[in-house]
N, C-alpha and C positions, 0 to 999 in steps of 0.2 A: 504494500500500500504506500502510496508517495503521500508528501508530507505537503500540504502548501506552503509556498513560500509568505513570510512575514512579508505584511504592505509597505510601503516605503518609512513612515512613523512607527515603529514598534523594539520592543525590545526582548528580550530572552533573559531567565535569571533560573538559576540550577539551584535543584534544591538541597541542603544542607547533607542529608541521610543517603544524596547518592543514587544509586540504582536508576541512574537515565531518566530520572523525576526531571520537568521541566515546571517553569509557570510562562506562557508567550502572554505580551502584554501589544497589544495592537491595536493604535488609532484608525476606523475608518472615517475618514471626512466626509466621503462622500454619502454613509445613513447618518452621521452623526454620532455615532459610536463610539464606545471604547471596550475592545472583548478583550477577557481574562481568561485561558484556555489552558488548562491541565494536561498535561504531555507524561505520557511514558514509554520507554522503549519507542520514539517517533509518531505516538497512537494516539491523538486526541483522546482523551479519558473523560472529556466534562469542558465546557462554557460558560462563561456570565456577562450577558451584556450590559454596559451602563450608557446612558446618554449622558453625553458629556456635563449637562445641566446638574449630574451627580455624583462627576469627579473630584468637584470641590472637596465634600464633603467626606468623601473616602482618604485626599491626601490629608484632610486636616485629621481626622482619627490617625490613619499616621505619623503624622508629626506629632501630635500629642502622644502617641505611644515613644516616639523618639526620644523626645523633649525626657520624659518620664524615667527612659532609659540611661540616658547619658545623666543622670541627676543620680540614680543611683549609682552607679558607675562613679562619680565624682565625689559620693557622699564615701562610697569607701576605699578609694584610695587615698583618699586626708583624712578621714575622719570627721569631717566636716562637710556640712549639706551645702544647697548654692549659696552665692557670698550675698545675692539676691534671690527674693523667691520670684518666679516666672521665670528666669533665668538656668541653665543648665549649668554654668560652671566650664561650655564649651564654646566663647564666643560672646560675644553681644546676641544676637538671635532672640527674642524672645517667640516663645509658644504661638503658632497659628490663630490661636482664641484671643488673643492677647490686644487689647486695642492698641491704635497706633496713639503715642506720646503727641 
């Protein structure tokens, strides 16, 4: 079975565990889309489409899982949490939620 190729927008990220796990991440501009597609051994496993009207809101849970992340990460390599709260300890950057100053 052949694979499609990714559209001109898109990107490929392997998964941690290995085993030929993919996740292809693929803008189509032309429905307005954005599909999230499960890859194993080159076999589409599974899709999720979003319109793009819904990406906002998917990178910002990301980034606030980030944000959360690199906070602990900073709290225990000093001993000490961020020097500011909102703030990670990596960067000026503050949080996706965060209004702007």
């Amino acid at each position: 079975m052949a694979t499609r190729p990714l559209p001109a927008t898109g990107s490929i990220f392997l998964d941690s565990r290995g085993g030929d796990r993919a996740l292809r991440v693929s803008w189509h501009d032309d429905s307005g889309m954005v599909v999230l597609s499960l890859w194993r051994d080159n076999v589409c496993a599974g899709s999720f489409r979003l319109t793009v009207d819904e990406v906002p809101e998917l990178i910002a849970m990301l980034r606030a899982g980030l944000d959360r992340a690199y906070a602990t990460v900073y709290a225990e390599r000093t001993g000490l949490g961020p020097a500011n709260p909102g703030h990670t300890g990596y960067g000026e950057r503050p949080p996706a939620s965060a209004a702007p100053a």
